[in-house]
N, C-alpha and C positions, 0 to 999 in steps of 0.2 A: 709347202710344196716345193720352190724353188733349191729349198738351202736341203732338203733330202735328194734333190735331182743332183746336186753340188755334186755332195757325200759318195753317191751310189758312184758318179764318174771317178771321182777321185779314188775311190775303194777298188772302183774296176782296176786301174792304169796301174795302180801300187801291187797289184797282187799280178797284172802281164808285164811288172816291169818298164811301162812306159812313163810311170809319174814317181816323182823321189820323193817324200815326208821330210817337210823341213822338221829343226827340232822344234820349231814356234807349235806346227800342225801337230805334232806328234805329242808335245804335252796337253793341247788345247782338245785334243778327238784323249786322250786318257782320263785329262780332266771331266770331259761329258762321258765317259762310260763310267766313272765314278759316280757323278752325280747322277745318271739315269739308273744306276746299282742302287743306291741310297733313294732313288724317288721309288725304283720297283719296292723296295723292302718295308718302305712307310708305306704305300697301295697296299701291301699283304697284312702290315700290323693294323693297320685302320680298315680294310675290310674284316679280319678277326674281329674287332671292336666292335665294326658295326653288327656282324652277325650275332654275336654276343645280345646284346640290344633287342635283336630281331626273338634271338630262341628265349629270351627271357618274357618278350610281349611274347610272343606265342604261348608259353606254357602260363600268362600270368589269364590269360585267354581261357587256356585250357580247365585252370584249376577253376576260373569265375561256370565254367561252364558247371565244373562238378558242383560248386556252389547252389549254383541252379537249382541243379536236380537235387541237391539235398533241400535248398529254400522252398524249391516245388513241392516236396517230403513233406515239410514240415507244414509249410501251408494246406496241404492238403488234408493233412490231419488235424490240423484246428477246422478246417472250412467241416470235416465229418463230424468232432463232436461238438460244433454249435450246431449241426442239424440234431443231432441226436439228443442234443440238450433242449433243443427247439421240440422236437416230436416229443419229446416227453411231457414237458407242459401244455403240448396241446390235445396229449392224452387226460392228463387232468382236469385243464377246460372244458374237453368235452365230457369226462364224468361228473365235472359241476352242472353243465348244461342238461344233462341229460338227468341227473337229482332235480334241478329245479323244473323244469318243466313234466319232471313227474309228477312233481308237487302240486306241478297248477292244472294238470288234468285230473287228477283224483279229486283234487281241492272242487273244481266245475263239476263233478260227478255227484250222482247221491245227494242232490241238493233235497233240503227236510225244511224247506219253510213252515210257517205257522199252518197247521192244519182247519185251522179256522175257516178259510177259503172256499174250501167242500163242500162247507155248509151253510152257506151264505144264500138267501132266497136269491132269483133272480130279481122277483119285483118286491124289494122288501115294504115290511108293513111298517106303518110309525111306529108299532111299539118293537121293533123290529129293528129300526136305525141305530140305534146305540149301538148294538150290537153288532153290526157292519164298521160302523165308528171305531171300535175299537180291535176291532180286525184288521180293519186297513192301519190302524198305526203300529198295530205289531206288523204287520206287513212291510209296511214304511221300514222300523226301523229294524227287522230283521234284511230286508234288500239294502238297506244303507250298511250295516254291517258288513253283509255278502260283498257290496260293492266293494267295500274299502279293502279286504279281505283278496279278493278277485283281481283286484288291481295292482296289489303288492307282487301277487304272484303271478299274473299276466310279466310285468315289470321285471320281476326277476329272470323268467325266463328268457326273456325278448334283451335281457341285460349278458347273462349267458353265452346266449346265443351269438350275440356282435360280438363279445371277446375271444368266443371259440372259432369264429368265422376269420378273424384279425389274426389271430395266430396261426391259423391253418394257411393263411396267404402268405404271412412269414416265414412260415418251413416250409413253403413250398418255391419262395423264392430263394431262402438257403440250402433248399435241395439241389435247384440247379446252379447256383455260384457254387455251391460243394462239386457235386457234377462234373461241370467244365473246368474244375481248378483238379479233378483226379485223371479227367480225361488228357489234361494237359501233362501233367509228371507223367501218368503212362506212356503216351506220346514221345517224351524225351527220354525216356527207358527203352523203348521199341528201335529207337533210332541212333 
């Protein structure tokens, strides 16, 4: 503050003629408009530099954006054909499920046990026994057969059915990570 209040008097007095420039003043005020020439000129090349700097982060900015929206692109086209790759095996699963559990309703249908049964007294006679005897064991091992028969296909279906049910939770949770990852590249397209 002081040494410009200096300046400012001494600049007034020399230009109404009241103050003389020795030669001391007169190389010393050349010398600092020299050096403030040289400081303005380095301010202007190192502001150029720094701007330099600045439009380069900007546009390194700009391209990562496009980057983006291409990454967003691309992801979003993997996230669509894993759903579609997902919905397709879950259309298979469910025509396995939907085979096997046909199998086991037809299979329970139309059961043809031993006809024996129909004809069996209600209060059989002793000479009569035998013959319920050996009714009940074809009976026995025609329902032991059914059973085991019954159970495979119970089994298959109910086996079916939990991997078509597993899958369909799966695409349907890559339906919406698919979803929100097109929602979102739209988004940055809109905008």
């Amino acid at each position: 503050g002081r040494v410009l209040v200096a300046l400012r008097k001494l600049a007034t007095g020399v230009v109404n003629g009241t103050e003389q420039l020795s030669d001391a003043a007169s190389v010393a005020l050349s010398n600092i408009r020299e050096e403030m020439l040289r400081i303005r000129n380095a301010t202007v090349v190192n502001h150029a530099e720094d701007q330099d700097e600045v439009d380069r982060a900007r546009d390194g900015v700009a391209r990562c954006d496009d980057w983006t929206v291409i990454d967003n692109a691309s992801l979003s086209a993997i996230r669509g054909e894993q759903h579609g790759t997902c919905r397709s095996s879950e259309a298979e699963l469910q025509q396995t499920k939907t085979a096997a559990c046909d199998k086991y309703i037809v299979g329970m249908q139309g059961l043809n046990p031993p006809n024996c049964v129909t004809s069996l007294p209600a209060d059989p006679k002793p000479a009569d026994v035998s013959a319920v005897l050996t009714c009940v064991q074809k009976k026995a091992v025609w329902w032991r057969d059914f059973n085991a028969t019954a159970m495979e296909l119970a089994e298959s279906c109910d086996q079916a059915s939990v991997a078509h049910a597993d899958k369909k939770h799966a695409c349907d949770s890559a339906q919406t990570t698919y979803e929100a990852t097109f929602c979102g590249y739209r988004s940055q397209l809109m905008s």
